[in-house]
Every structure is written in C-alpha cells, then in structure tokens.
Biopython code that builds the backbone (N, CA, C, O; Angstrom):
import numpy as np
from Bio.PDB.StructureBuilder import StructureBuilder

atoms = [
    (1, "UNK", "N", (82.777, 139.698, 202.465)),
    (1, "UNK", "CA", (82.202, 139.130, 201.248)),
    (1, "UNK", "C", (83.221, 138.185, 200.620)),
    (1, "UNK", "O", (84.416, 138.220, 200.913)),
    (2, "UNK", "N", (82.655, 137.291, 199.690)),
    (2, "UNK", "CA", (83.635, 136.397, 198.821)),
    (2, "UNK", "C", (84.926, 137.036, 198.028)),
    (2, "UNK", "O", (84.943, 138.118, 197.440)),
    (3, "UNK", "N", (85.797, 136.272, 198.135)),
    (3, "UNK", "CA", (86.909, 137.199, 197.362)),
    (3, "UNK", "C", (86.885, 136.494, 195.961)),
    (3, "UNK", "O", (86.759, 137.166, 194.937)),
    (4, "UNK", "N", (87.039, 134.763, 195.924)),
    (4, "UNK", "CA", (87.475, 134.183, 194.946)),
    (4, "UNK", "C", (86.056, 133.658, 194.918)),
    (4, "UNK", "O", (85.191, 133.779, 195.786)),
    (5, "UNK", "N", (85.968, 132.838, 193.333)),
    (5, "UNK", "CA", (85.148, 132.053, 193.087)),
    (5, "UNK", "C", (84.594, 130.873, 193.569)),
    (5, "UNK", "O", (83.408, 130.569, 193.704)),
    (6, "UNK", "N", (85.391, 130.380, 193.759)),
    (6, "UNK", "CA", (85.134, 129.379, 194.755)),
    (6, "UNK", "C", (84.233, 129.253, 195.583)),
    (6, "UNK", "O", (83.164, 128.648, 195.656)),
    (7, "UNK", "N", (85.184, 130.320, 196.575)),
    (7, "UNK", "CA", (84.003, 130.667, 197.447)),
    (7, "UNK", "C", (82.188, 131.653, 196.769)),
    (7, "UNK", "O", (80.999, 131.395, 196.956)),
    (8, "UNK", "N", (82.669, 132.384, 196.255)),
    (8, "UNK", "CA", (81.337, 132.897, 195.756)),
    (8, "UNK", "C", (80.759, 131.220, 195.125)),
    (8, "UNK", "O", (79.683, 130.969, 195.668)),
    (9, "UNK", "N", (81.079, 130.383, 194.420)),
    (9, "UNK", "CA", (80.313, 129.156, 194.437)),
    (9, "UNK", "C", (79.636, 128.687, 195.685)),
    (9, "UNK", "O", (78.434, 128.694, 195.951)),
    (10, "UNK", "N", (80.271, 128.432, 196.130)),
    (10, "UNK", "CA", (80.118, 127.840, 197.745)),
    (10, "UNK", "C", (78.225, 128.894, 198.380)),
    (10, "UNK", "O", (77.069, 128.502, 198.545)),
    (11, "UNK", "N", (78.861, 130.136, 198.508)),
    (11, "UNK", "CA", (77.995, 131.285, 198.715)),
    (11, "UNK", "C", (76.528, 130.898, 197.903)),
    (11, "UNK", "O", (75.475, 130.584, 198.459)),
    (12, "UNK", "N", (76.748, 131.001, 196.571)),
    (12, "UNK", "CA", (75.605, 130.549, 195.655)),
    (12, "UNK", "C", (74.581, 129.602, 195.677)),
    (12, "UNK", "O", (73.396, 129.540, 195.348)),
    (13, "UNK", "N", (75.635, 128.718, 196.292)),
    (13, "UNK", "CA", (75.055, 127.269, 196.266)),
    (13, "UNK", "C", (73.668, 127.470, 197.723)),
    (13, "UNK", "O", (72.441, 127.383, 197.763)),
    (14, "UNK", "N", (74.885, 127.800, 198.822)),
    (14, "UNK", "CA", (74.060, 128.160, 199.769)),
    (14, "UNK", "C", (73.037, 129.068, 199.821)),
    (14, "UNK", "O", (72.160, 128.833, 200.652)),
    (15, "UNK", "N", (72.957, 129.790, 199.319)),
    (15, "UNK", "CA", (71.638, 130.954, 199.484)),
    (15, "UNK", "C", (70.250, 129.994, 198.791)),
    (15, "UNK", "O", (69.162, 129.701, 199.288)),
    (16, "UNK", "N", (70.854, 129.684, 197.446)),
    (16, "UNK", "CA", (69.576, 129.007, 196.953)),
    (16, "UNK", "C", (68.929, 128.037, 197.316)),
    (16, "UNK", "O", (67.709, 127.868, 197.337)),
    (17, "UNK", "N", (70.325, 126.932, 197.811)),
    (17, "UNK", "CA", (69.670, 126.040, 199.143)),
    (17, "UNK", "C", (68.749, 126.582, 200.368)),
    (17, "UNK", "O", (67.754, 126.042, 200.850)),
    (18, "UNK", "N", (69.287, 127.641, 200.682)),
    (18, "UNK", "CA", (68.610, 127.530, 201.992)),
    (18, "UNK", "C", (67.045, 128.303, 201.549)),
    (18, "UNK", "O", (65.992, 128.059, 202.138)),
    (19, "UNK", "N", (67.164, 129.121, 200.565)),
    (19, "UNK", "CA", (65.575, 130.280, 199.913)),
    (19, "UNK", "C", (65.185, 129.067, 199.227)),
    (19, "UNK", "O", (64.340, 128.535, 199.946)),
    (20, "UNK", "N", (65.329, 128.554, 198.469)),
    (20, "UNK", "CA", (64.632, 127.570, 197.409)),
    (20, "UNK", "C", (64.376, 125.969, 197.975)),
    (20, "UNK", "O", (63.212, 125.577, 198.052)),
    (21, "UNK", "N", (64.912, 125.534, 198.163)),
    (21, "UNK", "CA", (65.353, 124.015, 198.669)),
    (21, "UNK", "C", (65.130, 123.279, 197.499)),
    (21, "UNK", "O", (64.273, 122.439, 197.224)),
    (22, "UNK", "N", (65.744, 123.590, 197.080)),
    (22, "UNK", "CA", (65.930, 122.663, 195.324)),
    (22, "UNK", "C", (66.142, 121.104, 195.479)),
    (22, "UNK", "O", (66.876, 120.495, 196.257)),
    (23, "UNK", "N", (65.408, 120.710, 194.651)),
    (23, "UNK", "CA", (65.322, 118.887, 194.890)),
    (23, "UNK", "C", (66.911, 118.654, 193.667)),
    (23, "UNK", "O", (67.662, 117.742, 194.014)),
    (24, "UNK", "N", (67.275, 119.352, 192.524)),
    (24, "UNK", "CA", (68.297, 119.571, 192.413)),
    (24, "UNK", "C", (69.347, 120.932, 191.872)),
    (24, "UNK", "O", (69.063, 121.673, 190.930)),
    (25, "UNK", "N", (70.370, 121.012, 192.566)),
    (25, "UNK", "CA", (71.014, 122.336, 191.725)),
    (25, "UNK", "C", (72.449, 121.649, 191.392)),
    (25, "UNK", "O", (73.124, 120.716, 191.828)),
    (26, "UNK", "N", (72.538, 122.668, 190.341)),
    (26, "UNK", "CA", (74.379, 122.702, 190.068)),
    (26, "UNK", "C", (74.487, 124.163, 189.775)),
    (26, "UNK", "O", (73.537, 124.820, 189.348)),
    (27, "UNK", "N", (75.929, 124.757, 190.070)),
    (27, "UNK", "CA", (76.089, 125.864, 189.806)),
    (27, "UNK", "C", (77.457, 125.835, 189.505)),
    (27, "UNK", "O", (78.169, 125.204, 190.286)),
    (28, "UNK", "N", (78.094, 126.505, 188.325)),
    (28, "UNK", "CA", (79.209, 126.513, 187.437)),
    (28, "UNK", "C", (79.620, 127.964, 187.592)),
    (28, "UNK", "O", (79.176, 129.111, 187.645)),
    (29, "UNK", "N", (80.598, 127.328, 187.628)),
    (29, "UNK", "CA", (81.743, 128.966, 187.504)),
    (29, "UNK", "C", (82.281, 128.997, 185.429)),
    (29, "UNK", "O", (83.013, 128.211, 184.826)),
    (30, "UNK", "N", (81.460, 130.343, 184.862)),
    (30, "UNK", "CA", (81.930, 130.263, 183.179)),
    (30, "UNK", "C", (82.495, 131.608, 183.397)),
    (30, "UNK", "O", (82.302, 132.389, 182.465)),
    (31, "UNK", "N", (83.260, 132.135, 184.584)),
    (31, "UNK", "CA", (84.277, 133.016, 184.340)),
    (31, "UNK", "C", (85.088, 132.996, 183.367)),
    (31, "UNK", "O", (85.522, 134.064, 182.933)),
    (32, "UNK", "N", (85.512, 131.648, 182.751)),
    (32, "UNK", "CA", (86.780, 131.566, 181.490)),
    (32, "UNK", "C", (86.351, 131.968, 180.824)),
    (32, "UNK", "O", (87.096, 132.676, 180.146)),
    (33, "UNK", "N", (84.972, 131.939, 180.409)),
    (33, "UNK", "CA", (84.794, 132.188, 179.228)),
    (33, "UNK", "C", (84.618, 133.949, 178.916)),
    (33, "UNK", "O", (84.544, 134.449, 177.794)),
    (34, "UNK", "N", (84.586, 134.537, 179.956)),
    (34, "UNK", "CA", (84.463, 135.479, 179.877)),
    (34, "UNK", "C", (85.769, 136.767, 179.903)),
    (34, "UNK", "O", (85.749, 137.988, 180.060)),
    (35, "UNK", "N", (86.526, 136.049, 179.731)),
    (35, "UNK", "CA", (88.029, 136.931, 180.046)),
    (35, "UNK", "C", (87.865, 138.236, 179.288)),
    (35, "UNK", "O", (87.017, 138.495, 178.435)),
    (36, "UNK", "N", (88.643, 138.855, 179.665)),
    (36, "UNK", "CA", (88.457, 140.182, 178.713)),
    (36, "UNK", "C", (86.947, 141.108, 179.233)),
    (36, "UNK", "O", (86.989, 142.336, 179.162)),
    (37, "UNK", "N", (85.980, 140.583, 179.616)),
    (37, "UNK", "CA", (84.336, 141.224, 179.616)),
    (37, "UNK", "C", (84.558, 142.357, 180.818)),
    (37, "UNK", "O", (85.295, 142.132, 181.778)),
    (38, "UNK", "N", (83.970, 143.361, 180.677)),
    (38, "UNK", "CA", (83.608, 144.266, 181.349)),
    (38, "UNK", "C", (83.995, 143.798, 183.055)),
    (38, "UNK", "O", (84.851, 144.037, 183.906)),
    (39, "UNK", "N", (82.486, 142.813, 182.847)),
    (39, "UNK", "CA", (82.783, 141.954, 184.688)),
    (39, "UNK", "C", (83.902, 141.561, 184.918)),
    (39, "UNK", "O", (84.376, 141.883, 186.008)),
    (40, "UNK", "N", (84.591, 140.867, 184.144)),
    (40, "UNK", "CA", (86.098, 139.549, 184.372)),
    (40, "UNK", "C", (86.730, 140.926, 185.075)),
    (40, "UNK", "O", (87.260, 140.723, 186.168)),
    (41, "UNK", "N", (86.743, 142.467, 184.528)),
    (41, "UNK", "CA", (88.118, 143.339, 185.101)),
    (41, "UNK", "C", (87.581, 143.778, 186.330)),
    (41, "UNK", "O", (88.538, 144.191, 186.985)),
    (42, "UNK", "N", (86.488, 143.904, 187.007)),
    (42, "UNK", "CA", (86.391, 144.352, 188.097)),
    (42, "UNK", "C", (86.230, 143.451, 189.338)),
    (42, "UNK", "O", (85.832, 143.726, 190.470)),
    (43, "UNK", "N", (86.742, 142.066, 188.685)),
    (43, "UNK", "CA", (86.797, 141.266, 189.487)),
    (43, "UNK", "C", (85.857, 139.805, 189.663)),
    (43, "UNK", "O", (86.198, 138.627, 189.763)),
    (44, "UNK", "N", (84.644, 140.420, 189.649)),
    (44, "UNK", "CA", (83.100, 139.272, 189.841)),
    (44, "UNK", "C", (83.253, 138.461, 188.939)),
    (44, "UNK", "O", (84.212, 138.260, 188.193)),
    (45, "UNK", "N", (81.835, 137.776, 189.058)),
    (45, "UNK", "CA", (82.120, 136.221, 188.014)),
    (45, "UNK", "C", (80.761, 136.093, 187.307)),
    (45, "UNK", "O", (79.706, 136.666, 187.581)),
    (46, "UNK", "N", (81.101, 134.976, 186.081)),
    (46, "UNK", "CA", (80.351, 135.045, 185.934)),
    (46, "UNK", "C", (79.913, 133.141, 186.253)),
    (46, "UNK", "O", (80.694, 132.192, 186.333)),
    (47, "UNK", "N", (78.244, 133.160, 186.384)),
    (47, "UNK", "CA", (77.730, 132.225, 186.596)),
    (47, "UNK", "C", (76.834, 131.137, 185.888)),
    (47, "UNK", "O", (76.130, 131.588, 184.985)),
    (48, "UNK", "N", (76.740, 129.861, 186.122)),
    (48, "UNK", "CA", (75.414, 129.081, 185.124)),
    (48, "UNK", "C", (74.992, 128.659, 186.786)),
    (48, "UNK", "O", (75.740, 128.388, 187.725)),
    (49, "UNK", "N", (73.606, 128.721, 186.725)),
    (49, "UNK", "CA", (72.678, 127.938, 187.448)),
    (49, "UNK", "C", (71.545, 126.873, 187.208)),
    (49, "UNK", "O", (70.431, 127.291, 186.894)),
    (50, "UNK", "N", (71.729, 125.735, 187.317)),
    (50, "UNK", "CA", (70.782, 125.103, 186.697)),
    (50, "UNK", "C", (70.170, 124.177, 188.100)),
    (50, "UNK", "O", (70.784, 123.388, 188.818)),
    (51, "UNK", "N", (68.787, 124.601, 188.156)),
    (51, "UNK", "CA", (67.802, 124.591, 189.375)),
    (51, "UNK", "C", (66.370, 123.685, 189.172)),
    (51, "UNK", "O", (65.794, 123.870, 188.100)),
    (52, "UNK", "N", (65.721, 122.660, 190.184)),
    (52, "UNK", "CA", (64.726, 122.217, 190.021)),
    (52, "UNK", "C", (64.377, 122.793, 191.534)),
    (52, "UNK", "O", (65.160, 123.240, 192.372)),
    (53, "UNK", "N", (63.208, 122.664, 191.591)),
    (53, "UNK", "CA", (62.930, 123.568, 193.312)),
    (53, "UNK", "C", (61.203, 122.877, 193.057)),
    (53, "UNK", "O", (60.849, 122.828, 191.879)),
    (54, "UNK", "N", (60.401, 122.477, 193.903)),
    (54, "UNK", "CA", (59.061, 122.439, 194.287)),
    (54, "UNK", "C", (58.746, 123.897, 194.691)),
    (54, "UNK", "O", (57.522, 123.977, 194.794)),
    (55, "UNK", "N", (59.191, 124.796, 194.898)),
    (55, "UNK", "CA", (58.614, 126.361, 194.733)),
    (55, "UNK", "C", (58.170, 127.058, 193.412)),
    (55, "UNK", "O", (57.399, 128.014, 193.327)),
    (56, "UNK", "N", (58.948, 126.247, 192.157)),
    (56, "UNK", "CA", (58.816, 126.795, 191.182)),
    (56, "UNK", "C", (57.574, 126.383, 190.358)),
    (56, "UNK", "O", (57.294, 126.618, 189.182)),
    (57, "UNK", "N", (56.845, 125.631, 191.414)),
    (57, "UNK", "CA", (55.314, 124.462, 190.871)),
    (57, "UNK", "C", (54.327, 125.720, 190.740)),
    (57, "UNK", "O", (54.165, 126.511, 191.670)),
    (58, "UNK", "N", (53.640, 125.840, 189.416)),
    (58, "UNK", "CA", (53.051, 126.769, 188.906)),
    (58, "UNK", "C", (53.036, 127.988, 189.157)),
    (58, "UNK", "O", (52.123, 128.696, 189.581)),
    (59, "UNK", "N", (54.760, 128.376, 188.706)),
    (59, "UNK", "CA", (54.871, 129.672, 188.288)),
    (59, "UNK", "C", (55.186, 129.898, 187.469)),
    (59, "UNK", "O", (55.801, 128.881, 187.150)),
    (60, "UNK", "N", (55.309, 130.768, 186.464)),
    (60, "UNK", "CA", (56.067, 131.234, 185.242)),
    (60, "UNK", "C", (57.236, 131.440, 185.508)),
    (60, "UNK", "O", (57.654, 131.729, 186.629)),
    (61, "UNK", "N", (57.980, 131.297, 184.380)),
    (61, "UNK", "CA", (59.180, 131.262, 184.129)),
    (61, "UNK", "C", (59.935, 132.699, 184.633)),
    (61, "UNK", "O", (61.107, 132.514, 184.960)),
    (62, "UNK", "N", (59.457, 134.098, 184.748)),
    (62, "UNK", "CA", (60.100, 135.051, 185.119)),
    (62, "UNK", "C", (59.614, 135.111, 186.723)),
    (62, "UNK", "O", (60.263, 135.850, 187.464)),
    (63, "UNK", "N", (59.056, 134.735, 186.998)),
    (63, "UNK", "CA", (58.850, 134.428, 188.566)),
    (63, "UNK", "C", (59.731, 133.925, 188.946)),
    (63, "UNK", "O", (60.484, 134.486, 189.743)),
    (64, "UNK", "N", (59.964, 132.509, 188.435)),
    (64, "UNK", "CA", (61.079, 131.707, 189.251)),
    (64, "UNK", "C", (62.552, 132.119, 189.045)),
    (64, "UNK", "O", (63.506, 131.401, 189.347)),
    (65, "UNK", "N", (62.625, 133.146, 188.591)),
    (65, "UNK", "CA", (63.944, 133.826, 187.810)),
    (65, "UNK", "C", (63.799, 134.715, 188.975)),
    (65, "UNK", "O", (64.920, 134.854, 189.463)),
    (66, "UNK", "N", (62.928, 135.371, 189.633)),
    (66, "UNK", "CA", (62.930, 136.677, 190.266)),
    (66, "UNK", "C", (63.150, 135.617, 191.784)),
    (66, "UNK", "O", (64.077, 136.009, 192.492)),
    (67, "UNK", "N", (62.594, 134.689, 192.169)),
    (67, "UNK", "CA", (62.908, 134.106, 193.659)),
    (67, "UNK", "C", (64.104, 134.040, 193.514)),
    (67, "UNK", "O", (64.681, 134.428, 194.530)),
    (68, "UNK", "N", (65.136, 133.558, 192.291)),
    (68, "UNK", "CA", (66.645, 133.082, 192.576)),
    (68, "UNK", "C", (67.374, 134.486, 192.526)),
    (68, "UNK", "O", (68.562, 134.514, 192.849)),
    (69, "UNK", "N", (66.863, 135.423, 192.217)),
    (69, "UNK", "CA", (67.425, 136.935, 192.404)),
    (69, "UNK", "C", (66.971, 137.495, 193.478)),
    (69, "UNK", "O", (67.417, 138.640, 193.545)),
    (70, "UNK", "N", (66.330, 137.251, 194.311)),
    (70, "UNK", "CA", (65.753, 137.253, 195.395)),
    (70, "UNK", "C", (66.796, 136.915, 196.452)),
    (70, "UNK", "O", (67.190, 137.673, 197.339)),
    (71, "UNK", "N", (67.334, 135.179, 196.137)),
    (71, "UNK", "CA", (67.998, 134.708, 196.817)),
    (71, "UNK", "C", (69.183, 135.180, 197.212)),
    (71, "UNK", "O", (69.627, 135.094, 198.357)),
    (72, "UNK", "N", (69.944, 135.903, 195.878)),
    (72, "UNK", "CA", (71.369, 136.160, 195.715)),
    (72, "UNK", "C", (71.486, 138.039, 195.310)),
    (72, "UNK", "O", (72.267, 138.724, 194.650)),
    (73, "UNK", "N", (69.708, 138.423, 196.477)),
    (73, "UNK", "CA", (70.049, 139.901, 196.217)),
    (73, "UNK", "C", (71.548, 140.590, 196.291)),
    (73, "UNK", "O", (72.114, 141.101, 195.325)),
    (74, "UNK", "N", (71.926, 140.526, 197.249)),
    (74, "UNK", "CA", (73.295, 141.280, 197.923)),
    (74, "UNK", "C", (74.372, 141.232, 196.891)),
    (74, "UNK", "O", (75.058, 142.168, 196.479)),
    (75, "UNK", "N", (74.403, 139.648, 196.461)),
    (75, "UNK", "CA", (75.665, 139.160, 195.278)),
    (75, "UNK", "C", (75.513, 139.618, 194.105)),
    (75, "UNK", "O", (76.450, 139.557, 193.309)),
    (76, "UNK", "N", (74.033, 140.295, 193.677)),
    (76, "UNK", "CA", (73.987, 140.705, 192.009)),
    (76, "UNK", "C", (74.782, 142.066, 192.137)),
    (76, "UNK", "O", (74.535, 142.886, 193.022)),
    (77, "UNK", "N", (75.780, 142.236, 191.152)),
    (77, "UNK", "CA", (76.756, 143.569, 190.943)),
    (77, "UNK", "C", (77.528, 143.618, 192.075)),
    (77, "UNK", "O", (77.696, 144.787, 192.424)),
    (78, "UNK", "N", (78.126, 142.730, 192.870)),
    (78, "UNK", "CA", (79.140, 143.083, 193.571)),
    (78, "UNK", "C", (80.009, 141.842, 193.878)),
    (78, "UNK", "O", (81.169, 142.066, 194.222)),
    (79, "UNK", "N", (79.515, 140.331, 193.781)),
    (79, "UNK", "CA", (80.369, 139.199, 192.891)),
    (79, "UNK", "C", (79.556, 138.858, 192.210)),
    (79, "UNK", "O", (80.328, 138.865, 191.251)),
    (80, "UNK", "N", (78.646, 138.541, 191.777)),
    (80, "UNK", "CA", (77.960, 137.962, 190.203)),
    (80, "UNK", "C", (77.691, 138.983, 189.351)),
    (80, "UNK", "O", (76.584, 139.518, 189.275)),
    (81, "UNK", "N", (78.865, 139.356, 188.553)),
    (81, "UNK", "CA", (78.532, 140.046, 187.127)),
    (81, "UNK", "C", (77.239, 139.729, 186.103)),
    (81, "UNK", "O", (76.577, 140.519, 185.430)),
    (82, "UNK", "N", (77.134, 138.332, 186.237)),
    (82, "UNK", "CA", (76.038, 137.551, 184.925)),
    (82, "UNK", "C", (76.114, 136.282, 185.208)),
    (82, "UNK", "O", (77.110, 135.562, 185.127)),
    (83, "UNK", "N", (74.687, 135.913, 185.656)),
    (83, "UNK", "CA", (74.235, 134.831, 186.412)),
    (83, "UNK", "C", (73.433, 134.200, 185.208)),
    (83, "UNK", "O", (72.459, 134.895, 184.921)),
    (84, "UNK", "N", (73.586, 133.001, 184.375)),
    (84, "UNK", "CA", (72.892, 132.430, 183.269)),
    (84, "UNK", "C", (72.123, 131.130, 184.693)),
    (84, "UNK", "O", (72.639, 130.525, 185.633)),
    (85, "UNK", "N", (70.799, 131.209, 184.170)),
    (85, "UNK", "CA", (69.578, 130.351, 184.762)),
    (85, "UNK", "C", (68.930, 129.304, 183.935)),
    (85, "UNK", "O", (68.170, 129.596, 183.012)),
    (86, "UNK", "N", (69.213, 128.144, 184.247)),
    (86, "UNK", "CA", (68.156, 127.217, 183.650)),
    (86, "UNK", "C", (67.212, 126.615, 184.539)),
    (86, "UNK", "O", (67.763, 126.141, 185.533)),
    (87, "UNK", "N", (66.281, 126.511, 184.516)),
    (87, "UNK", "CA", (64.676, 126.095, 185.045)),
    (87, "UNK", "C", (65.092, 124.269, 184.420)),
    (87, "UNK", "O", (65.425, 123.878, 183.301)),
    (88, "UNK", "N", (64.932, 123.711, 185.389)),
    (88, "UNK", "CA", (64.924, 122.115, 185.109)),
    (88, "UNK", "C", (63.917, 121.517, 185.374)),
    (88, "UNK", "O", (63.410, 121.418, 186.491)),
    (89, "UNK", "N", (63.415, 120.925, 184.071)),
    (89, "UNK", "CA", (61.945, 120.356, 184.165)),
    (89, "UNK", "C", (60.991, 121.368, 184.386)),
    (89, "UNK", "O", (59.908, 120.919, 184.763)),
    (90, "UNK", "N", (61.054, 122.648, 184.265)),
    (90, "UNK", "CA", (60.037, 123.439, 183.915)),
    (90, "UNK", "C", (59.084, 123.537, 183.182)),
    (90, "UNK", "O", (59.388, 124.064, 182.112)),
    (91, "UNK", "N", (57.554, 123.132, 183.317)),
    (91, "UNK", "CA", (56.986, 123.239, 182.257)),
    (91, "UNK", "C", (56.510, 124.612, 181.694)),
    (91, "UNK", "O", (55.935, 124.668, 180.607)),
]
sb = StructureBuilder()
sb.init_structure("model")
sb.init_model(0)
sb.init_chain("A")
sb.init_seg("    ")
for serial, (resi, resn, name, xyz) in enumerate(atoms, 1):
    if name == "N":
        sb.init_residue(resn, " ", resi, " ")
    sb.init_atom(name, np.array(xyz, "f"), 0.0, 1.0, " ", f" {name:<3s}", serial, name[0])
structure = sb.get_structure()
C-alpha cells in the first residue's frame, strides 16, 4: 500500500480515472491543514477531490459521492482519513 502522500495522490488519481473517467479531476493533498487531527497521528491523509465524470449525468448528488467511494473502497480508513468531494458542474 501507499506509504507517503504523494503516492496515495498518485493512487487516487488513478482509481477514479480508471472507475469514473472524469472529463476533469484534481485531487489535493489538505493534510497541512490538518496537523494535530486524530487522522494526521496515525499516519493517513487527508484529501479534496474535485470531479466532473459523464457517469455522474442524472444522478443525485449522494450517488455520485457513493461511485467515488466505491472507487477508493480499500483506501477509506487505511490512507484516506477524510476525503472532501466537490461535484463540478453538477446540477
């Protein structure tokens, strides 16, 4: 598994690429901001995802939240402490 962030970026990027095929993503490492938090001491990170995908074409908003947790089953609680999601161009 990922040790550093980096790589868990790298990891992130890829899963959602390859489950979603997002027309665009970015994904941020806001570990700093989290120093001190519960997650920061056991190591994991924390995350921003901000995602446009043609999968997400008429679904609700907790749907398309559940495919990208879908994507990054394995990584929730063992490197992604807290994964923040934005829906781009979601109506």
């Amino acid at each position: 598994m990922a040790v550093d962030n980096t790589q868990r970026l790298a990891l992130i990027r890829e899963r959602l690429e390859i489950a979603l095929k997002p027309d665009s993503l970015d994904v941020a490492d806001e570990s700093h901001k989290h120093e001190g938090h519960a997650g920061a001491k056991t190591g994991m990170g924390h995350f921003a995802v901000t995602i446009q995908s043609p999968l997400f074409a008429d679904k609700k908003i907790l749907a398309c939240h559940r495919l990208i947790y879908q994507a990054l089953d394995d990584l929730m609680n063992t490197e992604i402490h807290a994964l923040r999601i934005t829906l781009k161009n979601h109506l």
